[in-house]
C-alpha positions as CSV (number, residue, x, y, z in Angstrom):
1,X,52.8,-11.7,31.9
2,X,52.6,-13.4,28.7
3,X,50.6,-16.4,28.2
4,X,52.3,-19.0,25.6
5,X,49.7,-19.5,23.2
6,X,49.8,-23.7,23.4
7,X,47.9,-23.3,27.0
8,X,45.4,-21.2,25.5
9,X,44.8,-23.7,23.0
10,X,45.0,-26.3,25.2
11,X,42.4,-24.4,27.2
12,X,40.2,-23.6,24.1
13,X,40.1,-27.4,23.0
14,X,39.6,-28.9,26.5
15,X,35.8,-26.2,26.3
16,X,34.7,-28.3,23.3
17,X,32.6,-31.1,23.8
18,X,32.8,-32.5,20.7
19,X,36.4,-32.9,21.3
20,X,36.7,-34.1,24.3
21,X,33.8,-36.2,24.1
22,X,36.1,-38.3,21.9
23,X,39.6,-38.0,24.3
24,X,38.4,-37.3,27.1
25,X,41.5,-35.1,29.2
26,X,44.2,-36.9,26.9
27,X,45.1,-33.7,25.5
28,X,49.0,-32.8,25.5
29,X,51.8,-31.2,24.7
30,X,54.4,-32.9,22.5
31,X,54.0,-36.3,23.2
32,X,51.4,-39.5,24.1
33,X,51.6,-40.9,26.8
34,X,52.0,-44.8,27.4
35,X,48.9,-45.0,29.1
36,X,46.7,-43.3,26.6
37,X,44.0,-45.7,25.1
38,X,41.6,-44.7,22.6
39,X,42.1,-41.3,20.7
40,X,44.4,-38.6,22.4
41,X,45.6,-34.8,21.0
42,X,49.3,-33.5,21.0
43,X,50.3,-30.1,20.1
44,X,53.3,-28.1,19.8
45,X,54.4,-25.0,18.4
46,X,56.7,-25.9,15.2
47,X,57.6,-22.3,14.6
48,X,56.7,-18.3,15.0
49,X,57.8,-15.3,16.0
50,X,57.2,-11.6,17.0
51,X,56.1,-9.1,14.6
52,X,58.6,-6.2,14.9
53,X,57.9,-2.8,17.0
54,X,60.6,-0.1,17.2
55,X,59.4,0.8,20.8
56,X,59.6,-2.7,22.3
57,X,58.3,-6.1,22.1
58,X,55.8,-6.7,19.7
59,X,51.9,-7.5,20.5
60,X,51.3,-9.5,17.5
61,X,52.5,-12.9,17.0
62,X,52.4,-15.7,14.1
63,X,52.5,-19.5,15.7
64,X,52.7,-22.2,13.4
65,X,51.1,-25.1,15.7
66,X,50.7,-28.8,15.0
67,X,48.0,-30.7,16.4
68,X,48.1,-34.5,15.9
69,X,45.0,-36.8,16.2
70,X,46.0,-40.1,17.4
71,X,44.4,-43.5,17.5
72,X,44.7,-47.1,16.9
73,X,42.1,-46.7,14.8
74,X,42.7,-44.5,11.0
75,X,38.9,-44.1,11.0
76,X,38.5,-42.7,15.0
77,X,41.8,-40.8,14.4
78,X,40.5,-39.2,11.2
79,X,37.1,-38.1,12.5
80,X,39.3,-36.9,15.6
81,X,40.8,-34.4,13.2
82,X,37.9,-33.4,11.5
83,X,36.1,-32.4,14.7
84,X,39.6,-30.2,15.5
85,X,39.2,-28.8,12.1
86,X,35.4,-28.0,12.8
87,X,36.6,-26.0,15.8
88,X,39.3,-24.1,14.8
89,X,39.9,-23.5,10.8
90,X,38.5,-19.8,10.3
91,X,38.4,-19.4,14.0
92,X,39.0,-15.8,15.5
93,X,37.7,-14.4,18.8
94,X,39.1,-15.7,22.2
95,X,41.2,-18.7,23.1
96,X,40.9,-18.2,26.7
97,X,42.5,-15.0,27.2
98,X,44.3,-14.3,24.1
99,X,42.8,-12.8,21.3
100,X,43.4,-14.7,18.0
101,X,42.8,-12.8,14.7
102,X,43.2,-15.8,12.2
103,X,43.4,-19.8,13.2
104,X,44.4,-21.3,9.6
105,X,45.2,-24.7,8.6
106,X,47.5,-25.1,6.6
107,X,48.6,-28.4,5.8
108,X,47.9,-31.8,6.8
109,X,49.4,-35.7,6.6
110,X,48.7,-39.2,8.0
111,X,50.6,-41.3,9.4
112,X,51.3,-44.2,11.1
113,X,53.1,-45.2,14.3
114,X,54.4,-49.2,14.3
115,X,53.7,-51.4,17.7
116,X,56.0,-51.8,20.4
117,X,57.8,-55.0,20.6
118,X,55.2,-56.9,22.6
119,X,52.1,-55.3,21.3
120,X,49.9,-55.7,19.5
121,X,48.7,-52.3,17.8
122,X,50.0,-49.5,16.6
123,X,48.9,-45.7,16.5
124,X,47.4,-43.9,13.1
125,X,48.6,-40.0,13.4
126,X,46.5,-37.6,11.7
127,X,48.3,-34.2,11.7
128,X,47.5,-30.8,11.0
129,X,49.6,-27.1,10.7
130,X,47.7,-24.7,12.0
131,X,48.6,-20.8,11.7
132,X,47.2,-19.1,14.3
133,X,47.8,-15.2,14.4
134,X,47.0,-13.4,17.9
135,X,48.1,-11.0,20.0
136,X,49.7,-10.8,23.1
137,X,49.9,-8.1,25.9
138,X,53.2,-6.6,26.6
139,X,54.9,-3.7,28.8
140,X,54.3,-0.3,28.2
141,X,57.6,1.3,27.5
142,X,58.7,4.1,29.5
């Protein structure tokens, strides 16, 4: 069975200390929730694909993920992405159980997320493109 490379990732970043000693479990895909406070992570995969094989599925596999840093502070939210970047640019080796040959950043912006109607802060995004290329395990054909 193949394993969707966001939970590995998700996997690999709740390992790190010096990530989660900033969020704590407020790691998740796609979207915040209301009740986050402090700093929290999102991911999601904004593109990739299969290489091709001509006798099946392919085992390799290029995922462009985002990772956002969030925060109602810019300065908390920034060194939120910096310790991300710390764990993953150059990576390679394991995410869990998937085997990652290249984790590369590729781009990054800031952001920022206006209050609620009735509150009184707001949210500083910090994201980051990250091309991660790993392989997968599929069927032998018969």
């Amino acid at each position: 069975e193949e394993i969707m490379i966001e939970f590995e990732l998700n996997t690999y970043l709740r390992s790190k200390s010096a990530i989660t000693d900033l969020v704590g479990d407020q790691i998740r895909p796609i979207r915040r929730r209301e009740s986050d406070v402090g700093t929290a992570i999102t991911y999601q995969r904004k593109r990739g694909g299969h290489a091709h094989a001509l006798d099946g599925g392919a085992v390799y596999f290029n995922a462009m993920i985002e990772i956002i840093s969030w925060s109602q502070s810019y300065d908390d939210a920034k060194n939120l992405n910096e310790a991300i970047r710390n764990e993953l640019q150059g990576f390679s080796g394991l995410f869990n159980n998937t085997v990652v040959n290249s984790c590369l950043l590729i781009d990054e912006q800031d952001d920022y997320e206006h209050p609620q109607i009735g509150s009184d802060s707001g949210w500083f995004a910090c994201a980051s493109d990250y091309m991660i290329k790993h392989y997968i395990s599929r069927a032998t054909p018969t």
